[in-house]
C-alpha distance (Angstrom), angle and dihedral (degrees) to the residues before:
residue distance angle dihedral
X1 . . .
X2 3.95 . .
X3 4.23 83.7 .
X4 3.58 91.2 60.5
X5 4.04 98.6 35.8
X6 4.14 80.5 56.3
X7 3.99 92.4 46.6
X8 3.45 84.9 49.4
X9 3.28 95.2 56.7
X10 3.57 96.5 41.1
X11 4.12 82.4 57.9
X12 3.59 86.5 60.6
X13 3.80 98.6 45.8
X14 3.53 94.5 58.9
X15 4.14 96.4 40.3
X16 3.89 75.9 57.0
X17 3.39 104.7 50.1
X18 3.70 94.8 48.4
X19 4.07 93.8 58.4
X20 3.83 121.2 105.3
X21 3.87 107.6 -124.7
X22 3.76 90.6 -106.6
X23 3.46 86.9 60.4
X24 4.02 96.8 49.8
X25 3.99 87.4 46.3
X26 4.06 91.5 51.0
X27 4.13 88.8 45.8
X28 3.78 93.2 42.3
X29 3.34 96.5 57.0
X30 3.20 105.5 104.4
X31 3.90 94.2 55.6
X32 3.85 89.4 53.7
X33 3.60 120.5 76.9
X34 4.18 93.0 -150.1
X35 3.33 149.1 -79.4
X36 3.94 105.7 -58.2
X37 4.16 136.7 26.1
X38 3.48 88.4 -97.7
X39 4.15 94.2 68.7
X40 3.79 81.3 42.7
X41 4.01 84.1 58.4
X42 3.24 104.3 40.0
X43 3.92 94.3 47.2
X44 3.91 89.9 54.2
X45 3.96 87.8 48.8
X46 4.08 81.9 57.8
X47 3.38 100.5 39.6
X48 4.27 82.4 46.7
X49 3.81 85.9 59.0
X50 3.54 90.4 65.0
X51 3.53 100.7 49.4
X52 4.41 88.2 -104.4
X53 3.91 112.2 121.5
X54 3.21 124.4 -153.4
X55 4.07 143.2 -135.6
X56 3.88 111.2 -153.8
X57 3.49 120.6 -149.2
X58 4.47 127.1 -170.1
X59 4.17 95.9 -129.0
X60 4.05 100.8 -126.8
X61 3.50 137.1 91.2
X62 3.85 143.4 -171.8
X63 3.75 103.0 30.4
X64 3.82 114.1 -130.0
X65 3.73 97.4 -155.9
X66 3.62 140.8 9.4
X67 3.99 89.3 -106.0
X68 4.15 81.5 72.4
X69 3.45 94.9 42.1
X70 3.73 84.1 55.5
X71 3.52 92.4 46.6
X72 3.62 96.9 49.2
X73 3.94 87.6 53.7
X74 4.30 91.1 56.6
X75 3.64 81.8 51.6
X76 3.22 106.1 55.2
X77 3.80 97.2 41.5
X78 3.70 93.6 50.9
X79 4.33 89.5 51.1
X80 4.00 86.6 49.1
X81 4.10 90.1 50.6
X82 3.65 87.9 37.1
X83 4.22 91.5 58.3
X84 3.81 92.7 40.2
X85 3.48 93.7 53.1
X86 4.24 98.5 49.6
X87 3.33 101.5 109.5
X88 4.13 82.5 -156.0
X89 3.70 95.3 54.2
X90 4.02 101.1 40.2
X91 4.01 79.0 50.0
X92 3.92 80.3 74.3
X93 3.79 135.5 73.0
X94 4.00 112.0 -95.9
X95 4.19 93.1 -113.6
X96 4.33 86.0 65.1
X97 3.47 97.0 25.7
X98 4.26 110.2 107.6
X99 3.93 109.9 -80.1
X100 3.52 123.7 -169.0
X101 3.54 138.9 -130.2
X102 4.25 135.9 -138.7
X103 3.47 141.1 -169.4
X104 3.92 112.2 -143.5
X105 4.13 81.7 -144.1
X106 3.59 93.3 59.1
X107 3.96 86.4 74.8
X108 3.64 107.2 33.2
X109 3.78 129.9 65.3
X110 3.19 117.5 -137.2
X111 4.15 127.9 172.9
X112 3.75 111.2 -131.0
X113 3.85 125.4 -179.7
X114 3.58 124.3 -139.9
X115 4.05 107.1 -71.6
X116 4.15 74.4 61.7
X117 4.05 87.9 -104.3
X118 3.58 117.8 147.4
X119 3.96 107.3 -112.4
X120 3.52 100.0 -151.9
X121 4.24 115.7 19.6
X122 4.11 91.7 172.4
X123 4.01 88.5 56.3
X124 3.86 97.5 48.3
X125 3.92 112.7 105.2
X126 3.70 98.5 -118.1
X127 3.86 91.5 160.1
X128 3.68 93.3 58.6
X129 3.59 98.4 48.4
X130 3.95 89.6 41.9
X131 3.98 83.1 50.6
X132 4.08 93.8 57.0
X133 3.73 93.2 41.2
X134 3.63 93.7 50.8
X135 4.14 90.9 45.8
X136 4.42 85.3 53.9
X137 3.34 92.1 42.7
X138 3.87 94.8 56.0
X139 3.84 92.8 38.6
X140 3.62 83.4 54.5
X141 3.88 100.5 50.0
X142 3.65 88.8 41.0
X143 3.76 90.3 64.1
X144 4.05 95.9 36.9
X145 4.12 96.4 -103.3
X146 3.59 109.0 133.7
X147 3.71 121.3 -138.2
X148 4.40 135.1 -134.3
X149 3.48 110.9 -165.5
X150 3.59 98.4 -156.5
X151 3.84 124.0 -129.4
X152 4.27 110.1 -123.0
X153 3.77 116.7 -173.4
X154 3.42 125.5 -58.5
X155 3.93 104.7 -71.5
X156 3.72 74.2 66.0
X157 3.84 108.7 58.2
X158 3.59 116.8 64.6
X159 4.59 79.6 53.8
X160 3.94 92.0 43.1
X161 4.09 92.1 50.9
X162 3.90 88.7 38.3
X163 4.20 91.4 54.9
X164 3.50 93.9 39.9
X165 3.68 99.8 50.0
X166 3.81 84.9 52.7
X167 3.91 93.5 47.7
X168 3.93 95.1 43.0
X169 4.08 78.8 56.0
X170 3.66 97.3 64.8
X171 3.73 101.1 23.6
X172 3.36 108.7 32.8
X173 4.06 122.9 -155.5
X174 3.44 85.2 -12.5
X175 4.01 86.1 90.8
X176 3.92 123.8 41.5
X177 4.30 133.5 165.1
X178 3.39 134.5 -164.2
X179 3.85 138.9 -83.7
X180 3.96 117.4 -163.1
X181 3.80 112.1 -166.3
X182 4.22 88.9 -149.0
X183 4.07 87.3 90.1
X184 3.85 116.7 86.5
X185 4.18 82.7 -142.8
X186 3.85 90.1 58.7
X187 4.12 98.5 100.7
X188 4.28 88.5 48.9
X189 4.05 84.7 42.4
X190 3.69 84.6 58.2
X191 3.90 100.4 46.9
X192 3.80 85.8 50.9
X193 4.00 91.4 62.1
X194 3.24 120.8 107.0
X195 4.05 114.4 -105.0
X196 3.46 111.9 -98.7
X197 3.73 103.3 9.5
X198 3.64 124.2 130.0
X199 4.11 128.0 -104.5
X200 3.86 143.6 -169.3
X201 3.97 101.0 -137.8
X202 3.70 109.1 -157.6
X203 4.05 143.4 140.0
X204 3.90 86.5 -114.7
X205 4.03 116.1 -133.9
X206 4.06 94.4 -124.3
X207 4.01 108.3 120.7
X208 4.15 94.7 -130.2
X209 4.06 127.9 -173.2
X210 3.57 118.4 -88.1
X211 3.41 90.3 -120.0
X212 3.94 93.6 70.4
X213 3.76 106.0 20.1
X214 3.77 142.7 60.7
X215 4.07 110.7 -105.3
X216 4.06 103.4 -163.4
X217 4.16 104.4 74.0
X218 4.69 77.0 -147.9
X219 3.95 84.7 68.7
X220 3.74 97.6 43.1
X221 3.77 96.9 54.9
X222 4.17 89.7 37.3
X223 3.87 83.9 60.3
X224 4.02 85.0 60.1
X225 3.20 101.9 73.8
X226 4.04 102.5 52.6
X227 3.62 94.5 37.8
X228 4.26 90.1 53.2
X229 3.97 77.5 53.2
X230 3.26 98.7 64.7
X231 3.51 103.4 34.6
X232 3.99 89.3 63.0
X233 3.99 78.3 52.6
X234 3.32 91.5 63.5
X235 3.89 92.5 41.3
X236 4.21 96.2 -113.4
X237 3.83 114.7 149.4
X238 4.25 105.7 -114.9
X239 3.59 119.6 -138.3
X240 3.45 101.2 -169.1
X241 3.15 110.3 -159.4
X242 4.29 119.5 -166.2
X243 3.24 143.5 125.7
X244 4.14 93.8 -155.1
X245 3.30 106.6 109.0
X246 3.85 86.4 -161.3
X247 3.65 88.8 58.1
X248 4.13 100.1 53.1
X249 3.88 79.3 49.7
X250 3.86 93.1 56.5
X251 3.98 91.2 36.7
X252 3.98 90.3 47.1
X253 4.19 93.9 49.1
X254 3.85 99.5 30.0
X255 3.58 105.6 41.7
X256 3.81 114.4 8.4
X257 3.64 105.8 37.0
X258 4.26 99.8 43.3
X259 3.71 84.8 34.6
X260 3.79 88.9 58.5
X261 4.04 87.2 -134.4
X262 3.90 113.9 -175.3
X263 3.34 122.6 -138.6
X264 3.70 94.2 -114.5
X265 3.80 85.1 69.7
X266 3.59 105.6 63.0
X267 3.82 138.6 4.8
X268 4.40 124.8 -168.2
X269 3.43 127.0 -115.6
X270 3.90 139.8 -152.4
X271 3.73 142.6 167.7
X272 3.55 121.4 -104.7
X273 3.83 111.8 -111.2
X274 3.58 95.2 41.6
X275 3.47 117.0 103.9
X276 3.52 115.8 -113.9
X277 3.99 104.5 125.4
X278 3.88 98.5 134.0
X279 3.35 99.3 45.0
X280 3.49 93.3 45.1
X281 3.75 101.7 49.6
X282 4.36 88.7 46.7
X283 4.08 85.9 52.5
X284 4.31 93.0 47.1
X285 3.79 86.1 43.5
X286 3.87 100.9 48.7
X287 4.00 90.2 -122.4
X288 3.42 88.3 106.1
X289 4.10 86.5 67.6
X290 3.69 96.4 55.3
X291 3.92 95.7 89.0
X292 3.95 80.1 66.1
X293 4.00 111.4 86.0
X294 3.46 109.9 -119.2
X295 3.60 121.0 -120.7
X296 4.18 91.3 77.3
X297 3.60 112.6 125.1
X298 3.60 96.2 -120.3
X299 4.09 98.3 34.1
X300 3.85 96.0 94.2
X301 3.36 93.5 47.4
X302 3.86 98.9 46.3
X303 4.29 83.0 41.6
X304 3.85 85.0 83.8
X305 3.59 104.3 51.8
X306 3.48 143.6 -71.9
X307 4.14 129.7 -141.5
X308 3.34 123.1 -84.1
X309 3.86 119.8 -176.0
X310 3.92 128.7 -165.7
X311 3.30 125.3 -144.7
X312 3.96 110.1 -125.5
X313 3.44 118.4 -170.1
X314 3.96 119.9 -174.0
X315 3.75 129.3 -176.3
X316 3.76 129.4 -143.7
X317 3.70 92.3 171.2
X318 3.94 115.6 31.9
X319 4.36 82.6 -163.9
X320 3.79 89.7 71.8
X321 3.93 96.4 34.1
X322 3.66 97.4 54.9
X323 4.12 97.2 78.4
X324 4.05 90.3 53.6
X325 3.78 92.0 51.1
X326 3.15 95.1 47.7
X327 3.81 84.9 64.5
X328 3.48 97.7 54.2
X329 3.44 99.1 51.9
X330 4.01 96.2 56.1
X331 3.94 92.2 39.2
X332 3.65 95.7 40.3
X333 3.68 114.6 59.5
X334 4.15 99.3 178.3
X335 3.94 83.9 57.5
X336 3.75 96.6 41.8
X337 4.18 86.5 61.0
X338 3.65 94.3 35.4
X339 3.81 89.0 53.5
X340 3.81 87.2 50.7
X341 4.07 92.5 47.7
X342 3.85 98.9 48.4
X343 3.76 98.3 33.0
X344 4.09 89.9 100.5
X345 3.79 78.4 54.5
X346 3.20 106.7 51.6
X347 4.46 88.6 47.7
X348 3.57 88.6 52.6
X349 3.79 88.7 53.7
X350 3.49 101.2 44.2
X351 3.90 90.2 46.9
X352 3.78 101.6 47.8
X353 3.39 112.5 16.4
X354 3.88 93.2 71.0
């Protein structure tokens, strides 16, 4: 079963790989909210209408010069004022108010040859970029927007735990990162967090060495389960962040239910364009809960609802989106076929609608 799950995959990849980028932006759009923050915006005020928050993220990665890392920083400042300014969304309680999301490469530069490996670590300017995240991150807590710093591959994660341990510090929950269960250094990653910070749990979608990463996608999404245990242990707020149905099914009956979990101490997360609509309106309505017999400490609470937050990507620049997507589309197989289905769409659209 895992064989074929990882040939399947492998199908995938190399459908992928052989797409123009026009292609992967028709096929990913779906996934991506549109071209400018103000899609972004108007899709969380949607998704907000159905009691579904949202997490919006600027589509680009690995800036090539410090003109994007410049860039990035307008962007991001005008999204935070942009949230703290909706008069719908600062009608709402910070947890399901819009948060945003950052990737620590969008602000440094750093040289890479072409295996995508950064040619020389000591000479990239981690204290600039840790200087511009920090300044977003207290613009956003200062105006009630939470902040994901997301998790990149590997090269990434020793500099992403670092800078978030530091932020969580002085701001508090206000600030969280990612954890992806695919590395074998996951379960010490997560006794290094800080007690009662708050995490994105996920596999991650970053193809990693065999020598430091799970292979089989089974073993990554297994690994879920006891590392959201022990997080609660150590009081961190979970994002859990699937879209295997079978896997918020294990999470809710072997770790939230018997572990009498609130819902003020951990929300679930999906990407936009996958469909997940039923499952997702039973968990933000509580119905989801009533397979559960009542009596469990945290049943009544959880009964009316918990948070559920979509990820909603927008791109300003299609140039710097296109890598990302492209990683979607082989690790996500509902948005792979989706892409395919609605691509005719999606043309029409983008040649008459304008």
């Amino acid at each position: 079963m895992r064989h074929r799950l990882r040939d399947r995959m492998d199908l995938r990849e190399k459908t992928v790989s052989f797409l123009p980028n026009q292609a992967i932006r028709l096929f990913s759009g779906p996934y991506v909210a549109g071209d400018s923050m103000a899609a972004a915006l108007e899709k969380s005020r949607q998704l907000a209408q159905q009691r579904i928050t949202a997490t919006i993220d600027v589509l680009g990665e690995e800036a090539a010069s410090d003109r994007d890392v410049e860039e990035y920083i307008a962007i991001y400042e005008q999204l935070i004022d942009a949230i703290s300014s909706d008069s719908e969304f600062a009608a709402s309680p910070e947890p399901v108010r819009p948060s945003i999301s950052l990737k620590p490469s969008s602000f440094i530069v750093a040289s890479k040859d072409e295996a995508g490996v950064q040619r020389e670590p000591s000479g990239v300017g981690w204290a600039r970029g840790t200087a511009a995240i920090s300044a977003i991150v207290e613009r956003a807590v200062a105006k009630a927007v939470r902040v994901t710093v997301d998790m990149e591959n590997h090269e990434w994660t020793d500099y992403t735990l670092d800078l978030h341990a530091e932020l969580f510090g002085r701001h508090g929950i206000g600030v969280g990162t990612v954890i992806q269960s695919r590395l074998f250094r996951t379960p010490d990653d997560v006794e290094r967090l800080p007690d009662g910070c708050r995490i994105r749990l996920c596999i991650g979608i970053y193809d990693e060495p065999a020598s430091i990463a799970l292979r089989e996608i089974p073993a990554m999404k297994d690994l879920m389960i006891p590392l959201a245990r022990r997080m609660f242990e150590k009081g961190i707020f979970v994002e859990f962040a699937t879209h295997e149905i079978s896997l918020i099914h294990r999470f809710m009956k072997e770790v939230i239910v018997p572990g009498q979990i609130g819902p003020d101490r951990f929300e679930t997360q999906t990407l936009l364009g996958v469909p997940r609509q039923r499952l997702i309106n039973s968990l933000v309505t509580g119905e989801y809960f009533e397979r559960f017999p009542s009596g469990n400490g945290s049943t009544a609470a959880l009964s009316k609802g918990i948070v559920h937050r979509l990820y909603v990507p927008f791109a300003e620049n299609w140039d710097k989106a296109i890598a990302y997507c492209r990683r979607r589309l082989v690790h996500s197989p509902n948005l792979f076929w989706t892409g395919f289905v609605n691509a005719p769409r999606v043309l029409y659209h983008s040649f008459f609608s304008k």
